[in-house]
Steps between C-alpha positions, in 0.01 A plus 500: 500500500571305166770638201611274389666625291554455858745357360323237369560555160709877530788307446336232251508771245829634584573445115266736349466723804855605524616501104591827383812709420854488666634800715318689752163636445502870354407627882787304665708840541729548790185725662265207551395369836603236717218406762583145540738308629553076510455309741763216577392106449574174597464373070540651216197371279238647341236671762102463444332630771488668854282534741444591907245448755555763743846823448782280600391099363486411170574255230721522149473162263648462208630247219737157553330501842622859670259543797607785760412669808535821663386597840661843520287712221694316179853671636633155521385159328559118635470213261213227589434137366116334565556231724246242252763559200819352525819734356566328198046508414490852573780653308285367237194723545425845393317685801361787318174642742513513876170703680506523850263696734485410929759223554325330213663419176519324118756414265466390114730384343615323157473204404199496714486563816339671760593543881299618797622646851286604788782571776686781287722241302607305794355185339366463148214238359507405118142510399395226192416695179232326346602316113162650376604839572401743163881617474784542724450696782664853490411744768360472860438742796396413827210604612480429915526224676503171296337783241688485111437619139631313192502551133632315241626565133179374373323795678335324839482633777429275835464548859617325797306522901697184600873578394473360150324179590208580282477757269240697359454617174409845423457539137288278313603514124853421360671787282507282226125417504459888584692598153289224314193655636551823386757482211337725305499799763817661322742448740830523291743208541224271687513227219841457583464392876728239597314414825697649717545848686808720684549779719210398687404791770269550782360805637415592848133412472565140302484642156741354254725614202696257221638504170466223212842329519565662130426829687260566204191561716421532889238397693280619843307340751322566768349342855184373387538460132485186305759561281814707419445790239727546214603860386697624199841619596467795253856493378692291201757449775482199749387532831827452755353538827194679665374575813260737742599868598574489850383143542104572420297463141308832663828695436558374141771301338834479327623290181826462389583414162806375337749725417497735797157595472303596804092643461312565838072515471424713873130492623301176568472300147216391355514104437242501296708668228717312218760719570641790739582897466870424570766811457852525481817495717701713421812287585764437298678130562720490194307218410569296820164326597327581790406194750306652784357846621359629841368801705687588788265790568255648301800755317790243493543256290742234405591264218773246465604294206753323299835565582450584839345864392306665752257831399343736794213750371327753803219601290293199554670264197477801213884547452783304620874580557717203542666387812844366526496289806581192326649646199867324598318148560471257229161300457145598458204585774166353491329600742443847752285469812368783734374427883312781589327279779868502680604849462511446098821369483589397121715217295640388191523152424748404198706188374922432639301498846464900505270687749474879521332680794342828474727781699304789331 
């Protein structure tokens, strides 16, 4: 699993994602629900990711090097440090992705760097990043043993069998030489690539979701396919943040646009298409941006945002009501993760160090 916005770059377009009017949102009346509660931590900094290996052990990294772990289901959190950093080098990083699947485990952090366990983060390797890389690596998930996937903000994607000692690359074209090629297909905003992409996501079955770092235009690719295909985002607005419906392109995807907006396109898209059948939200953020979206089940669905707003819908993302779980908690959420693979327990990742868990 990739987001990326996993909090790769959620919180690198906290500016425009979380702009909007002061006050509650309209919905914030004294009715509203409160299915979350947070989650005590050992720092207070801004949170970029989570993720567990089996119900009880799992990992939470975030920025001015916050690295935590819980054994006990997330109830309780205890602050770590990577033995190959010393204190005063690894306040300086910015961990934003951590994938971990069977004891085995990678880190990525900012400035560059990546870090590899195999023993369930009792000891840590630094694997050298290569200067040639196209971009700065962004998003990895782990894949098996000594198994890995890594993109970049250039758009390539690579694969590991050795733990990162060679990699593999898995698309053979550069965006830029992609948009070049085919500048005239009338994708709206392509001209104004500036080489780089965000909110990079992966589906279950490898397939992969960004935006254009002006959020003007998104792109697709696919296991197998040369290249990354642009698509129009079909709106004046910029693109905030997107992602898959329930964590598969099959199911369909979601956009959200600055401003509040939020359009969902069900049913399995066709990439060969400029430009997707995307309809309406009807949710109603007081123009608070919304950072991240996702499926809980196929009826209930949540969205968090700027100001730590949280919206719940049960009709499958068609109208949402808000939720006032962190209503009294200053600071903005990025990011909102569901586990269905350990008994779908959910989180909300935001800045000040706050984590919510799902109570229901």
């Amino acid at each position: 699993r990739i987001r990326q916005q996993s909090a790769t770059t959620a919180a690198g377009a906290t500016v425009a994602a979380v702009s909007g009017v002061a006050g509650n949102p309209p919905e914030a009346e004294a009715a509203a629900s409160k299915m979350w509660e947070p989650i005590k931590l050992p720092f207070d900094d801004t949170l970029y990711d989570i993720d567990f290996d089996s119900e009880t052990h799992g990992y939470l990294v975030g920025a001015r090097g916050s690295f935590a772990e819980t054994n006990d289901g997330g109830k309780t959190w205890e602050a770590r440090s990577f033995s190959n950093l010393d204190a005063e080098e690894e306040v300086t990083y910015r961990f934003q992705v951590a994938s971990f699947s069977g004891g085995e485990g990678w880190v990525l952090g900012k400035p560059t760097l990546m870090l590899h366990t195999k023993d369930g983060g009792k000891s840590w390797e630094r694997i050298p990043m290569s200067p040639k890389l196209p971009g700065e690596p962004t998003s990895i998930v782990s894949l098996g043993p000594s198994k890995a996937e890594m993109t970049t903000s250039q758009g390539a994607v690579y694969t590991t069998e050795n733990a990162g000692r060679n990699w593999k690359a898995q698309v053979k074209e550069t965006i830029d030489a992609t948009l070049n090629r085919i500048s005239s297909s009338g994708v709206s905003g392509a001209s104004y690539f500036s080489g780089s992409i965000i909110n990079q996501v992966r589906d279950t079955t490898g397939a992969y979701l960004a935006v254009s770092s002006r959020g003007n235009f998104f792109l697709t690719w696919e296991p197998g396919q040369d290249f990354w295909i642009p698509h129009n985002r079909g709106t004046p607005r910029r693109i905030q943040s997107m992602g898959f419906i329930k964590g598969k392109m099959n199911n369909g995807l979601w956009m959200t646009l600055n401003g509040g907006k939020l359009l969902i396109a069900k049913d399995t898209p066709d990439l060969t298409k400029d430009s997707f059948d995307f309809v309406d939200a009807d949710i109603k953020t007081g123009g608070y941006g919304l950072t991240d979206v996702a499926w809980r089940t196929d009826d209930e669905v949540w969205a968090v945002g700027g100001s730590n707003t949280m919206y719940v819908s049960s009709d499958g993302g068609k109208k949402f009501k808000f939720d006032k779980s962190a209503n009294d908690i200053p600071g903005n959420l990025y990011n909102v993760r569901f586990f269905p693979e350990f008994g779908n327990m959910g989180w909300a990742l935001g800045s000040n160090g706050l984590l919510l868990r799902y109570v229901g």
